[in-house]
N, C-alpha and C positions, 0 to 999 in steps of 0.2 A: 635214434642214437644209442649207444652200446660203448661198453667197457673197450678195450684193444687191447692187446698182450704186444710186447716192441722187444726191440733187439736183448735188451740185457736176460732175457728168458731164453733166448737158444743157448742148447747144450747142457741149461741149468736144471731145466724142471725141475724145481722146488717142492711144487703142489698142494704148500700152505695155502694157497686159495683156493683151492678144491677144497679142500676140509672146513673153509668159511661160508662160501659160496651156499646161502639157504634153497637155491629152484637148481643147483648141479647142472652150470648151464656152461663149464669150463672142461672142455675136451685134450687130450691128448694126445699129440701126436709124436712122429718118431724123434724130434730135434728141438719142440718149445708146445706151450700149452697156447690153446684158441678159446675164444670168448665166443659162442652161439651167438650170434647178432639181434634172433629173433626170439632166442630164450631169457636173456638178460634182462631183470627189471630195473636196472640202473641204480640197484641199490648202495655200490660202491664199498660193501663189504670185504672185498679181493684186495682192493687197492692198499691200504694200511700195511695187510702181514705180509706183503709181497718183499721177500728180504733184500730184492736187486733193483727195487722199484722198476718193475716194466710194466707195469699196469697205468693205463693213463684213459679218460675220458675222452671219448671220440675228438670232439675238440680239441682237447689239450694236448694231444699226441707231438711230443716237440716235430721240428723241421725235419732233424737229420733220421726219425720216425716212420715216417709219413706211410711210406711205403708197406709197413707193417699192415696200416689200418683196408689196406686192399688183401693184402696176404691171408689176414684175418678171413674176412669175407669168403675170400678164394676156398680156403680151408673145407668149407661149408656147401658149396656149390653143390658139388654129387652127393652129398652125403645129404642133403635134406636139413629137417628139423625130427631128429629122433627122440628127441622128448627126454633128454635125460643123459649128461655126461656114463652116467654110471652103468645103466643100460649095455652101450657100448664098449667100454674098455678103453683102450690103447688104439689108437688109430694106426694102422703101418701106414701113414704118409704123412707128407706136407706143404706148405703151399710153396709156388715154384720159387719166387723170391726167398723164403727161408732154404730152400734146397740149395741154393747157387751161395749161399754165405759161408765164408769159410768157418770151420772150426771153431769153437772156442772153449773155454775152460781147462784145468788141470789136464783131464785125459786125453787132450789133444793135442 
């Protein structure tokens, strides 16, 4: 089980939980932030500062959610376990479910 980042995070990226996050296990990419599935020690540090609450417990993920918690995953697939948000940078993609969502926020 693993954290999930869900809808109120596209467009937003905050990144207040990157800066909480103690093993840097929250990646970014071009439209919402992604939770490593296999990096995460379920500490639940994320969840609290997250100012749009889209952080939610593999579980918990509400209904209308759901779809996140594969996106999530998806995210991950080519990309491995590279040991470390930070390593990496900025990801230019995302998962295809976040891709096909329209717009949101101010700048859009």
């Amino acid at each position: 089980m693993t954290y999930i980042i869900a809808e109120p995070c596209v467009d937003v990226l905050d990144k207040a939980c990157i800066e909480e996050c103690p093993v840097d296990c929250i990646y970014e990419g071009n439209r919402m932030l992604y939770i490593h599935p296999d990096e995460c020690v379920d500490c639940g540090a994320c969840e609290p500062v997250c100012p749009v609450e889209a952080i939610f417990y593999e579980d918990d993920v509400p209904d209308q959610w759901k779809d996140y918690t594969n996106a999530n995953y998806e995210f991950f697939e080519d990309l491995g376990s590279p040991g470390g948000a930070s390593k990496v940078g900025k990801i230019d993609k995302d998962a295809t479910f976040v891709i096909a969502q329209p717009p949101r926020g101010e700048g859009h």
